[in-house]
C-alpha positions as protocol buffer text, in pm:
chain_id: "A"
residue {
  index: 1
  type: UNK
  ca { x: -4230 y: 18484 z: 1597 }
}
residue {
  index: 2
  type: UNK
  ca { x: -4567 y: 18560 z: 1429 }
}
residue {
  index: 3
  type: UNK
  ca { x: -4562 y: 18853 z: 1205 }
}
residue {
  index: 4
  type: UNK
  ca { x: -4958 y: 18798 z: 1157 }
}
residue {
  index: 5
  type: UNK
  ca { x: -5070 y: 19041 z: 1396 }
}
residue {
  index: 6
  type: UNK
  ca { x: -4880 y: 19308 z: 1205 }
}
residue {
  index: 7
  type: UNK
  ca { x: -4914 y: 19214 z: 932 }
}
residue {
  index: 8
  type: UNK
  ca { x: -5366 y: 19180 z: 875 }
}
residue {
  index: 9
  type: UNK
  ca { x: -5329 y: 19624 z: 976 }
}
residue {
  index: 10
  type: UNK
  ca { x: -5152 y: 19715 z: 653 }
}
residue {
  index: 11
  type: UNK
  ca { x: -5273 y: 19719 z: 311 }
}
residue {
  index: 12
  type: UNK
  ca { x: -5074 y: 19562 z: 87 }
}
residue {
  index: 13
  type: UNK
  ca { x: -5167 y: 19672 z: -251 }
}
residue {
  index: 14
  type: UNK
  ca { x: -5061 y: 19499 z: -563 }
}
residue {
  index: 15
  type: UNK
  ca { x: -4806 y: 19672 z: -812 }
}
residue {
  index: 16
  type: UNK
  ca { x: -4696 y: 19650 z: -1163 }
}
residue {
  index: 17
  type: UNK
  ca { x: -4365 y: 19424 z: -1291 }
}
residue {
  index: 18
  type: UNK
  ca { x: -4311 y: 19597 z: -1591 }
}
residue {
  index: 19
  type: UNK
  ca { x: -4024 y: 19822 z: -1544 }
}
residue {
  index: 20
  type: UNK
  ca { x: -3984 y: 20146 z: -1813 }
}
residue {
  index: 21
  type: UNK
  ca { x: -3733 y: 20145 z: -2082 }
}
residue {
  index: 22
  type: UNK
  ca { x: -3451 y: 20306 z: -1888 }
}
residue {
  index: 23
  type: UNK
  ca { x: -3140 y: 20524 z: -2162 }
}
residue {
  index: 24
  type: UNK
  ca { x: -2836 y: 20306 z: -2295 }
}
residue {
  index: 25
  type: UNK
  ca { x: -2529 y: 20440 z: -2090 }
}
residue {
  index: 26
  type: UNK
  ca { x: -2208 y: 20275 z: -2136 }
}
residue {
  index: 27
  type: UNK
  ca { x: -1991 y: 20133 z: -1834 }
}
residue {
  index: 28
  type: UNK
  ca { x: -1599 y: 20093 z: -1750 }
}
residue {
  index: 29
  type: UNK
  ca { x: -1477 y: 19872 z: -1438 }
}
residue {
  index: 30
  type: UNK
  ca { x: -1162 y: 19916 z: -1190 }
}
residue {
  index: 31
  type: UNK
  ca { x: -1106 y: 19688 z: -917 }
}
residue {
  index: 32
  type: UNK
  ca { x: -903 y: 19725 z: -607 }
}
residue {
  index: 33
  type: UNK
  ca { x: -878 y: 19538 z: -292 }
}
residue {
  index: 34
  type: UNK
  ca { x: -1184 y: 19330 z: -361 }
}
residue {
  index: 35
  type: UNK
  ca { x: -1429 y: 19647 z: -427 }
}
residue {
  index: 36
  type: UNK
  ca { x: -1537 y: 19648 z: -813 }
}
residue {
  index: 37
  type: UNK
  ca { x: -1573 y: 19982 z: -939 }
}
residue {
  index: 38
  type: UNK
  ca { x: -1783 y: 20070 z: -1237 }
}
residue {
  index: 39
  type: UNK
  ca { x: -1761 y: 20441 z: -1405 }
}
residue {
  index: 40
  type: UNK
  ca { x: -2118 y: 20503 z: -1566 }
}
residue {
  index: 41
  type: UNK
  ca { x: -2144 y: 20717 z: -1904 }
}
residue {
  index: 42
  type: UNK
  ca { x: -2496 y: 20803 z: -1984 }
}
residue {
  index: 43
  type: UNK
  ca { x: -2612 y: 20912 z: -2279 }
}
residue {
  index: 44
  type: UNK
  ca { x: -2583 y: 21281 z: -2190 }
}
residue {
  index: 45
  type: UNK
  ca { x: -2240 y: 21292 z: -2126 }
}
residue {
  index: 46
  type: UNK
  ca { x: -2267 y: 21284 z: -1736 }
}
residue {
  index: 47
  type: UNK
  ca { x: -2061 y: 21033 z: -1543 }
}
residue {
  index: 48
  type: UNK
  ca { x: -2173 y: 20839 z: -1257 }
}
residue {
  index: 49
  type: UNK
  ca { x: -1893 y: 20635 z: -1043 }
}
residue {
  index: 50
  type: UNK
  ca { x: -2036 y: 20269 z: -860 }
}
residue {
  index: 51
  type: UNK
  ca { x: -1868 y: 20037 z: -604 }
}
residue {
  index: 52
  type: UNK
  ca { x: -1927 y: 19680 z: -524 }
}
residue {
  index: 53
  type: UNK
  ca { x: -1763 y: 19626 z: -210 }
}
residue {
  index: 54
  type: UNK
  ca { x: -1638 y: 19337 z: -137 }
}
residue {
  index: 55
  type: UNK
  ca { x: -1876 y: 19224 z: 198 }
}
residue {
  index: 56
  type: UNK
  ca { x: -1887 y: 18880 z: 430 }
}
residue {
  index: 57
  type: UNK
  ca { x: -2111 y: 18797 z: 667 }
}
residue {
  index: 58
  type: UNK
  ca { x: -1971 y: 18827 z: 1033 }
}
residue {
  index: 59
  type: UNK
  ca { x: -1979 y: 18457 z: 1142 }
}
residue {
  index: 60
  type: UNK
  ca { x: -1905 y: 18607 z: 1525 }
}
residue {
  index: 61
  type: UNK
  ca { x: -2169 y: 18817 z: 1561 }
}
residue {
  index: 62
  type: UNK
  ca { x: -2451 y: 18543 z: 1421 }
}
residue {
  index: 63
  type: UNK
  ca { x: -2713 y: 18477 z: 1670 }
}
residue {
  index: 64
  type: UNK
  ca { x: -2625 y: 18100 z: 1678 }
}
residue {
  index: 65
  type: UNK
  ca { x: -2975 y: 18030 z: 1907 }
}
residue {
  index: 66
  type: UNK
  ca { x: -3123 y: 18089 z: 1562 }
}
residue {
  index: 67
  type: UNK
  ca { x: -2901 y: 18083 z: 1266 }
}
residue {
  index: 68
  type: UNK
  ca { x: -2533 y: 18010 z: 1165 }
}
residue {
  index: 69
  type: UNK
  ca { x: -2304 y: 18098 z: 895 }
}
residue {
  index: 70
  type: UNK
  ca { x: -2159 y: 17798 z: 757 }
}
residue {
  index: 71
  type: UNK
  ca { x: -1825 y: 17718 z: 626 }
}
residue {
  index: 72
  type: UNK
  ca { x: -1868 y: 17866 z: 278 }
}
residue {
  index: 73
  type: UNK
  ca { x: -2003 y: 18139 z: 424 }
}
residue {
  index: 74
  type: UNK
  ca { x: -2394 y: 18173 z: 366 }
}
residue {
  index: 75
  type: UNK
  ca { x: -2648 y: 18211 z: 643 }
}
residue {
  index: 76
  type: UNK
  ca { x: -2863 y: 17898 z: 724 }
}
residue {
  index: 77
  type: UNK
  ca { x: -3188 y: 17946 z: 949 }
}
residue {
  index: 78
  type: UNK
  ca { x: -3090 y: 17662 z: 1204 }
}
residue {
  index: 79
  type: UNK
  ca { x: -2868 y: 17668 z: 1468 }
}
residue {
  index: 80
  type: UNK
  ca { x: -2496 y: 17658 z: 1514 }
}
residue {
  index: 81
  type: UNK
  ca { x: -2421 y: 17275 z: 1620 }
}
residue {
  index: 82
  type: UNK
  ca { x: -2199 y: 17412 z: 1851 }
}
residue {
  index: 83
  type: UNK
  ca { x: -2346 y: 17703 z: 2079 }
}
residue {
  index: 84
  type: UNK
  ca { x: -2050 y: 17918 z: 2125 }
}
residue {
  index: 85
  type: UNK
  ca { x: -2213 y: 18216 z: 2311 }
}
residue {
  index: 86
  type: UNK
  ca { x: -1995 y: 18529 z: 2376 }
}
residue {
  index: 87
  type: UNK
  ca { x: -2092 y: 18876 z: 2431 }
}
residue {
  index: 88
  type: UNK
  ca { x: -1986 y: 19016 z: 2076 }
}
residue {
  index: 89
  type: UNK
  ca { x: -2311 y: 18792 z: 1932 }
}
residue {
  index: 90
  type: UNK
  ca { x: -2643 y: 18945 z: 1892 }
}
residue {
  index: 91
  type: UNK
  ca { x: -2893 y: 18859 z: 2114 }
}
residue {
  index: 92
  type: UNK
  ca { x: -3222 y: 18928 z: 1947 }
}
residue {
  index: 93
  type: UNK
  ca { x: -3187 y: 18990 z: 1609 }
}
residue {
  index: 94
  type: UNK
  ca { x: -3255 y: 18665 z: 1406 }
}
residue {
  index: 95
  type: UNK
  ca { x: -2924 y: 18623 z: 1132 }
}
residue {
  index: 96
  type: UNK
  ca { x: -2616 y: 18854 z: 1127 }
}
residue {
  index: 97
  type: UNK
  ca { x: -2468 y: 19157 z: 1004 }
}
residue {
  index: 98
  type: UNK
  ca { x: -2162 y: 19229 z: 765 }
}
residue {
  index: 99
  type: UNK
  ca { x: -1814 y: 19251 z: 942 }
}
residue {
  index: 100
  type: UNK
  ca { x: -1734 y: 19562 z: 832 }
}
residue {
  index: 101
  type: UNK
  ca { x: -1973 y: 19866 z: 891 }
}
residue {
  index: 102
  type: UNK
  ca { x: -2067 y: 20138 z: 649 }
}
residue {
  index: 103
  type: UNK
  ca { x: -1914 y: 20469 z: 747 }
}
residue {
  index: 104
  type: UNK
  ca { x: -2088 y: 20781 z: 716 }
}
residue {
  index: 105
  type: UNK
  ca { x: -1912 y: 21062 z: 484 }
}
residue {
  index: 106
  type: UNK
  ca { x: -1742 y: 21324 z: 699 }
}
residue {
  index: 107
  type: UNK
  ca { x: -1949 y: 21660 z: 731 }
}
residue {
  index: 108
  type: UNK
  ca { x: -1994 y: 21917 z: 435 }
}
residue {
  index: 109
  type: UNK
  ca { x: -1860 y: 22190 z: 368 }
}
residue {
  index: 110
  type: UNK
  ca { x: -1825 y: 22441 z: 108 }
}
residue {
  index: 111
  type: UNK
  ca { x: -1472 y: 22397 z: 89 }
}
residue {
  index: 112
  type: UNK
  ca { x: -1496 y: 21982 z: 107 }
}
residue {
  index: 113
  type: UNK
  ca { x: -1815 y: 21894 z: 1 }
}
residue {
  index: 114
  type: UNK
  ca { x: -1912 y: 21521 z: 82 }
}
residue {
  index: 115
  type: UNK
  ca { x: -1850 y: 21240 z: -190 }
}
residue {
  index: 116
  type: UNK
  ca { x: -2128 y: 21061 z: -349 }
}
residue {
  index: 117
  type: UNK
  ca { x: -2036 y: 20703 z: -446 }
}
residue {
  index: 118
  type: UNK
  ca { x: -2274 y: 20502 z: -410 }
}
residue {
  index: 119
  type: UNK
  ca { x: -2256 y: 20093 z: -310 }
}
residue {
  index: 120
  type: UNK
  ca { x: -2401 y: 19828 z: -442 }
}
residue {
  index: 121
  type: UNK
  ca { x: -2444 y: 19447 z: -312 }
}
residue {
  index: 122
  type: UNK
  ca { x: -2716 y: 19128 z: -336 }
}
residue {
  index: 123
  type: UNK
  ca { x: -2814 y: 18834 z: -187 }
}
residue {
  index: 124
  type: UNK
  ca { x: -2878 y: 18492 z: -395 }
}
residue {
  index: 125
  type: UNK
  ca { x: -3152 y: 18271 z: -80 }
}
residue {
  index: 126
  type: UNK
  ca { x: -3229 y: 17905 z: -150 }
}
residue {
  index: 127
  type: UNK
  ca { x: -3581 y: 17903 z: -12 }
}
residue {
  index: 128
  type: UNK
  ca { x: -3740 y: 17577 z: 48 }
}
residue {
  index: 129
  type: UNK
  ca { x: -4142 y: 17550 z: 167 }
}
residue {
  index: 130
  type: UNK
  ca { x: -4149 y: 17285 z: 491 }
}
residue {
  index: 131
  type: UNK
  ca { x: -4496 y: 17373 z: 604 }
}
residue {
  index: 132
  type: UNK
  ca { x: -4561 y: 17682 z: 522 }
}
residue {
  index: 133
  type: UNK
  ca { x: -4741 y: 17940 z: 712 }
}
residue {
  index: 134
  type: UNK
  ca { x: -4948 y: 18289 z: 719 }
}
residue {
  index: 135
  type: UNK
  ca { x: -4751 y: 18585 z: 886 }
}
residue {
  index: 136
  type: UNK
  ca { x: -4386 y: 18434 z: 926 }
}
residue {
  index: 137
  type: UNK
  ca { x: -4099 y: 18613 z: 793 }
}
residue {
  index: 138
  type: UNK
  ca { x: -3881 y: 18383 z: 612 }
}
residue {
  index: 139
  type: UNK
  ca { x: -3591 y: 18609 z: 522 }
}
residue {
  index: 140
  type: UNK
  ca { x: -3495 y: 18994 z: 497 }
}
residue {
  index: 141
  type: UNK
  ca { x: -3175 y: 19175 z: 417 }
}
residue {
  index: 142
  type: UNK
  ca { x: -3144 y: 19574 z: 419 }
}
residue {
  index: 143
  type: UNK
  ca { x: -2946 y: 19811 z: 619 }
}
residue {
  index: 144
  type: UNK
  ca { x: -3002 y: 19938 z: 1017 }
}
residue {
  index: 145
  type: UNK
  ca { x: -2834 y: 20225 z: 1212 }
}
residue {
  index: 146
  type: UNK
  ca { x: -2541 y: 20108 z: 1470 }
}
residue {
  index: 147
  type: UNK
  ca { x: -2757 y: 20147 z: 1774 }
}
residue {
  index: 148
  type: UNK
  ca { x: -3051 y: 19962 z: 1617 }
}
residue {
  index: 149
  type: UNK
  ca { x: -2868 y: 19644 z: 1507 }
}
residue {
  index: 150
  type: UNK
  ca { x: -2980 y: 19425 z: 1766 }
}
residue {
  index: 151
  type: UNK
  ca { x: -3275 y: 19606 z: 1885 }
}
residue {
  index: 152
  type: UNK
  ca { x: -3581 y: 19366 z: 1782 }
}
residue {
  index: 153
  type: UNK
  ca { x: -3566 y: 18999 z: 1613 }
}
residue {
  index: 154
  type: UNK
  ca { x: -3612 y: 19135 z: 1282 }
}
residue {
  index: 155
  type: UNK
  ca { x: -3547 y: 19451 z: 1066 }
}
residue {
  index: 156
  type: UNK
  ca { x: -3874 y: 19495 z: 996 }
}
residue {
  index: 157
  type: UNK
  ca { x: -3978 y: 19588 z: 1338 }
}
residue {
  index: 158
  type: UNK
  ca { x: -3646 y: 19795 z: 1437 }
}
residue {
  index: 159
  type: UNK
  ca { x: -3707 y: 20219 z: 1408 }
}
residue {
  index: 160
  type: UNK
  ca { x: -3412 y: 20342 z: 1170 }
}
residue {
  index: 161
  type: UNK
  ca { x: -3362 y: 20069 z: 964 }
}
residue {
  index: 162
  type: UNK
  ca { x: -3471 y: 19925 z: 579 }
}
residue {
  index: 163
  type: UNK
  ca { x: -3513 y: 19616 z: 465 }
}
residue {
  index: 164
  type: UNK
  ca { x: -3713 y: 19376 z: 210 }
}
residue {
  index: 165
  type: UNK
  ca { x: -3862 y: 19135 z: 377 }
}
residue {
  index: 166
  type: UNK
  ca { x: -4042 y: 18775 z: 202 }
}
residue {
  index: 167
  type: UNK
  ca { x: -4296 y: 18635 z: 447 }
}
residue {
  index: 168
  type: UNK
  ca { x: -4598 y: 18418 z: 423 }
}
residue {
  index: 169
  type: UNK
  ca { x: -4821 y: 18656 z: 352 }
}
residue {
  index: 170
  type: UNK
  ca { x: -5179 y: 18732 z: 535 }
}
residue {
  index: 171
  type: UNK
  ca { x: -5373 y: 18907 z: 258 }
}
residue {
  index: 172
  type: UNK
  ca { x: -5275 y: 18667 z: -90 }
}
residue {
  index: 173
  type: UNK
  ca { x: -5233 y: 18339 z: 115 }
}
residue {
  index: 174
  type: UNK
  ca { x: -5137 y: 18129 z: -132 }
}
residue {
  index: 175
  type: UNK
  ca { x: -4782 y: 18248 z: -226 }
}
residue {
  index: 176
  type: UNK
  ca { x: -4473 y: 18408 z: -45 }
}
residue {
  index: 177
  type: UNK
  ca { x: -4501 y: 18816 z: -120 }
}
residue {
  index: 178
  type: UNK
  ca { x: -4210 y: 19034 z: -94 }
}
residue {
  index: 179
  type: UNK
  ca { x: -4255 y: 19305 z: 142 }
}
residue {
  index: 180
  type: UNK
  ca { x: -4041 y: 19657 z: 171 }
}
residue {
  index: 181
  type: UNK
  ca { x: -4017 y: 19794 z: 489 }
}
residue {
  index: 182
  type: UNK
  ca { x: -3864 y: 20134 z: 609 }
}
residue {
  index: 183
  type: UNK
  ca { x: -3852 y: 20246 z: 1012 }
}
residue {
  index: 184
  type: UNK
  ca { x: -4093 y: 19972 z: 1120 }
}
residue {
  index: 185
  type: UNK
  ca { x: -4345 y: 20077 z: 906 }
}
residue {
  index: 186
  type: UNK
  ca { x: -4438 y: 19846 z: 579 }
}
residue {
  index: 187
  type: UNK
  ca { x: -4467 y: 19960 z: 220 }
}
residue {
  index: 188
  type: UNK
  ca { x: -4540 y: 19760 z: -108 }
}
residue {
  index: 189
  type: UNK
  ca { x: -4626 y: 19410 z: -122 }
}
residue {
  index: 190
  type: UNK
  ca { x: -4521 y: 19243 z: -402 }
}
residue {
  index: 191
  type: UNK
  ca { x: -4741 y: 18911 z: -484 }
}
residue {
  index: 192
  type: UNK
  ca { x: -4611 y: 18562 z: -589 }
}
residue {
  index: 193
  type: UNK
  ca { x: -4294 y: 18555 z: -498 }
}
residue {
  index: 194
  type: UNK
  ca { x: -4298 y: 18197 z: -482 }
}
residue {
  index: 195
  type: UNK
  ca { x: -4540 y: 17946 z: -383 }
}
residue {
  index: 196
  type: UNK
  ca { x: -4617 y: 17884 z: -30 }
}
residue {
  index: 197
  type: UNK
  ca { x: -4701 y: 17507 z: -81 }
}
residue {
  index: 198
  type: UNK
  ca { x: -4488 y: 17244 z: 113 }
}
residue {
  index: 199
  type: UNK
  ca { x: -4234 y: 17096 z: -82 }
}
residue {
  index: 200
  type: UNK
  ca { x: -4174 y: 17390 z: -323 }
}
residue {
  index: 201
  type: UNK
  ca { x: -3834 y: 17489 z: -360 }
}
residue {
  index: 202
  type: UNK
  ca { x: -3700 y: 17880 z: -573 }
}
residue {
  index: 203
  type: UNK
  ca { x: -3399 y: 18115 z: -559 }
}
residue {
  index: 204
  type: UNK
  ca { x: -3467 y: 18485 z: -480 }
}
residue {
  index: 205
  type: UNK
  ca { x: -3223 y: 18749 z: -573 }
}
residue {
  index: 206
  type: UNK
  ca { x: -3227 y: 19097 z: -430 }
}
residue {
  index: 207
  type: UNK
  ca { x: -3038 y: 19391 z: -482 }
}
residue {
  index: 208
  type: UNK
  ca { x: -2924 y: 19711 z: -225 }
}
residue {
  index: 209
  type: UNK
  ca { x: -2778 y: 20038 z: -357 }
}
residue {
  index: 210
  type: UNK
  ca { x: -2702 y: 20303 z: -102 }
}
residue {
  index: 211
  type: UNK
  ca { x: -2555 y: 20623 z: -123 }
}
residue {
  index: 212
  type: UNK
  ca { x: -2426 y: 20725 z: 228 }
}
residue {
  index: 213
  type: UNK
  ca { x: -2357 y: 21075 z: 108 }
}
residue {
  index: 214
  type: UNK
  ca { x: -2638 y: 21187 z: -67 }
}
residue {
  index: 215
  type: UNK
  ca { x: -2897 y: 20992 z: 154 }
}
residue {
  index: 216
  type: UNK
  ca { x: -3042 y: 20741 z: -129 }
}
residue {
  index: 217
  type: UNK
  ca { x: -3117 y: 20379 z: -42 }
}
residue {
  index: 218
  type: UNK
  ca { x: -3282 y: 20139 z: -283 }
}
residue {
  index: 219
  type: UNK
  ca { x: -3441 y: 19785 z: -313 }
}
residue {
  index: 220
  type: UNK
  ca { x: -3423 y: 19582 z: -631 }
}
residue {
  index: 221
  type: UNK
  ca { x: -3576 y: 19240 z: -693 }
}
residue {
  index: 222
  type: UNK
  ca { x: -3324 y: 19082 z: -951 }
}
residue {
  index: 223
  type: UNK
  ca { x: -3597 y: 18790 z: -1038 }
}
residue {
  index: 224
  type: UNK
  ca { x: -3888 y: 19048 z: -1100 }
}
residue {
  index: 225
  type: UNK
  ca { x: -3628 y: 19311 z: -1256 }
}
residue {
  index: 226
  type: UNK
  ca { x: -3773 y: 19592 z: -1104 }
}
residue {
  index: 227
  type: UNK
  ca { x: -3705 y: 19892 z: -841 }
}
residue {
  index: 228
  type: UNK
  ca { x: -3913 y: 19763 z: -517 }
}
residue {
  index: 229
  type: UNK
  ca { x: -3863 y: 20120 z: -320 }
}
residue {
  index: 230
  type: UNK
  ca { x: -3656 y: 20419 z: -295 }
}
residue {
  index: 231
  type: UNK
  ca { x: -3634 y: 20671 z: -30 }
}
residue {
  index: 232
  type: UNK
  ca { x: -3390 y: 20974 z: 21 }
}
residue {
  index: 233
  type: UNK
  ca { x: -3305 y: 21002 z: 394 }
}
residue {
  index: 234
  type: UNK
  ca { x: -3100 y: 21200 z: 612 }
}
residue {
  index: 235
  type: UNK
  ca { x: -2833 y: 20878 z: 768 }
}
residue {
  index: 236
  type: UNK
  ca { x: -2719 y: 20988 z: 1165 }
}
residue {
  index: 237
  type: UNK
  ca { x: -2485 y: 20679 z: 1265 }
}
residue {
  index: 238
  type: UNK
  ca { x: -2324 y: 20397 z: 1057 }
}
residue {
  index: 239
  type: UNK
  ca { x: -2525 y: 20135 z: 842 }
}
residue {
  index: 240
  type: UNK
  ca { x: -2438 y: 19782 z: 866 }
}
residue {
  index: 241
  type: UNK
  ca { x: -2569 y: 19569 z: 597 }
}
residue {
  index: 242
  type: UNK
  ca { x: -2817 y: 19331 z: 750 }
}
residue {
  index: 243
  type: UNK
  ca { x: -2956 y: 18978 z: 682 }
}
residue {
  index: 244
  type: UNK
  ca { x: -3183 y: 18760 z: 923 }
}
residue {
  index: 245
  type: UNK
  ca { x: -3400 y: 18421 z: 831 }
}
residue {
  index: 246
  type: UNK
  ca { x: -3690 y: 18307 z: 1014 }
}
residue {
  index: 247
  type: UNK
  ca { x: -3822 y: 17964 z: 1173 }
}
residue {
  index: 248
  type: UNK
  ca { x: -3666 y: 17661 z: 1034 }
}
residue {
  index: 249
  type: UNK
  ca { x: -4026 y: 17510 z: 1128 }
}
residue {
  index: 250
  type: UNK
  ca { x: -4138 y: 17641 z: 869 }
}
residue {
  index: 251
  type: UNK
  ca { x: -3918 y: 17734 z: 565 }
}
residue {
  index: 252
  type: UNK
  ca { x: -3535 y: 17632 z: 540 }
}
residue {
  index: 253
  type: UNK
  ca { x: -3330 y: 17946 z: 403 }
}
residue {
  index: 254
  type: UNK
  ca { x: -2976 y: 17931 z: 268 }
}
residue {
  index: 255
  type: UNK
  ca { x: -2830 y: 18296 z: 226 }
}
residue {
  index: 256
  type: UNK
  ca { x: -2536 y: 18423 z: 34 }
}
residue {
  index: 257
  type: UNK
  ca { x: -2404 y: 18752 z: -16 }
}
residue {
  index: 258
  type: UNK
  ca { x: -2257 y: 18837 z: -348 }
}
residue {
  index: 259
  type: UNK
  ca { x: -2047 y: 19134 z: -358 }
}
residue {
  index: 260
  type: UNK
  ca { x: -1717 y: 19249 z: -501 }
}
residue {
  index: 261
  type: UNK
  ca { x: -1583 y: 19086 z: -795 }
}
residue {
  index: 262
  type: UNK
  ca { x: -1849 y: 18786 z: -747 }
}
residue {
  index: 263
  type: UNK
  ca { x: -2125 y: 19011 z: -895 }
}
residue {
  index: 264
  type: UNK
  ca { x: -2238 y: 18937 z: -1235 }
}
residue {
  index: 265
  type: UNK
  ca { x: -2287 y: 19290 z: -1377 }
}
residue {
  index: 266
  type: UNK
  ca { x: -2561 y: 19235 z: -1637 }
}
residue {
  index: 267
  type: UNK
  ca { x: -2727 y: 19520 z: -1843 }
}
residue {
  index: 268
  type: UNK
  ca { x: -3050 y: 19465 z: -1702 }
}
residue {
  index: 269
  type: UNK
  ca { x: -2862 y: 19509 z: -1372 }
}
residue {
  index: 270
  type: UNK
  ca { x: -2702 y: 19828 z: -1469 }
}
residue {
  index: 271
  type: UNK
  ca { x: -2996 y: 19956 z: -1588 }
}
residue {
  index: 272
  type: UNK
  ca { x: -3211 y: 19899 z: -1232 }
}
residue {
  index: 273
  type: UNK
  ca { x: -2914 y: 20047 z: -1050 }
}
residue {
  index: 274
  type: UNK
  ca { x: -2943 y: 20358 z: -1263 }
}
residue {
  index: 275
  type: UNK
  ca { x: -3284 y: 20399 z: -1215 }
}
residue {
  index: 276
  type: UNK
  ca { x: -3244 y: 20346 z: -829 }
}
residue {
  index: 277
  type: UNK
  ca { x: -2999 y: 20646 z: -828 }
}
residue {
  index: 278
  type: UNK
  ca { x: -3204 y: 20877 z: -1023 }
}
């Protein structure tokens, strides 16, 4: 699917990579049933509370005209050797979505006011350049509301849903740009992401921190160690993590959630996940 003709309407404008010195904040860890969970101490004494979840893609619900997850369980934009169509798969969308959904917190009150504890998981994509090519997506992972799931091929183009998209972008040409994307409508683009000539090969590393509760969803670029986006919105249904890929024809994507235990909590990390809940 060409994303060109969507793509040439936006301006993209560049942005800076220099993220701000961020305070020094101290962090403990508990883990239970596969979810990691980190108790922040800043500096002024507050206390902020984390969880990595532990998340898998759903291998069942992989649109396996397009993608499959393989054995060791990371999405690969080609598809399934075996077509095993059934009517739990999506149809349209282009990848998969987690196998367990987020929930949203249960109504406030004054008397039980909602819980803020806000998730946090990443991908780690081994991109590979086969012939490149202007205006095609070649991955994206975010988050979409239940009844938007498997609305369009992509996030990107699905109302009530957020994502970061890399595509081969119309306006710099020469390199892959990372693109953030909320309701179907395009933000930031992010320039040189990786080359776009054939042959070239890079690892991309993105972040998601969402906090049902409160209504905060952020994108971090773990490579570029920066905040892409944040946005405070008011969730109606259930998120379910997504990731999709594009055309093998033109880029070959292998995707792996990390989550859980598996995450390597740096203090760079900490530091961009505490900026993205400010």
């Amino acid at each position: 699917m060409d994303m060109a003709s969507t793509l040439k309407h936006l301006k993209l404008p560049e942005v800076a990579t220099d993220p701000a010195p961020l305070p020094q904040f101290a962090w403990k860890y508990f883990e239970e049933a596969g979810t990691k969970t980190y108790s922040l101490e800043t500096e002024t004494g507050a206390t902020m509370t984390l969880q990595c979840p532990r998340l898998q893609l759903d291998a069942a619900r992989a649109n396996t005209d397009r993608c499959h997850v393989t054995t060791d369980g990371q999405l690969a934009n080609s598809p399934a050797s075996r077509q095993r169509r059934h009517s739990g798969r999506l149809r349209e969308y282009w990848g998969t979505c987690a196998s367990t959904p987020i929930p949203l917190p249960p109504p406030r009150s004054v008397v039980t006011p909602a819980s803020h504890i806000p998730r946090y998981w990443e991908t780690q994509s081994r991109v590979g350049v086969v012939r490149g090519g202007l205006g095609w997506l070649v991955l994206e992972m975010g988050v979409a509301e239940e009844s938007h799931v498997d609305s369009s091929w992509c996030v990107f183009r699905q109302g009530r849903s957020w994502c970061v998209s890399v595509v081969g972008c119309t306006t710099h040409q020469v390199s892959l740009c990372t693109w953030v994307c909320q309701q179907g409508e395009g933000g930031k683009c992010y320039t040189n992401t990786m080359s776009d000539i054939p042959g070239t090969q890079a690892t991309l590393h993105y972040g998601v921190v969402l906090d049902v509760g409160r209504g905060r969803l952020a994108f971090i670029d773990l490579d570029r160690e920066i905040v892409l986006a944040k946005v405070d919105v008011e969730f109606s249904e259930s998120l379910h993590p997504m990731f999709g890929v594009g055309s093998p024809g033109n880029y070959t994507v292998n995707m792996k959630v990390k989550s859980g235990a598996d995450i390597n909590m740096t203090d760079t990390k900490k530091s961009l996940i505490y900026d993205a809940l400010k």
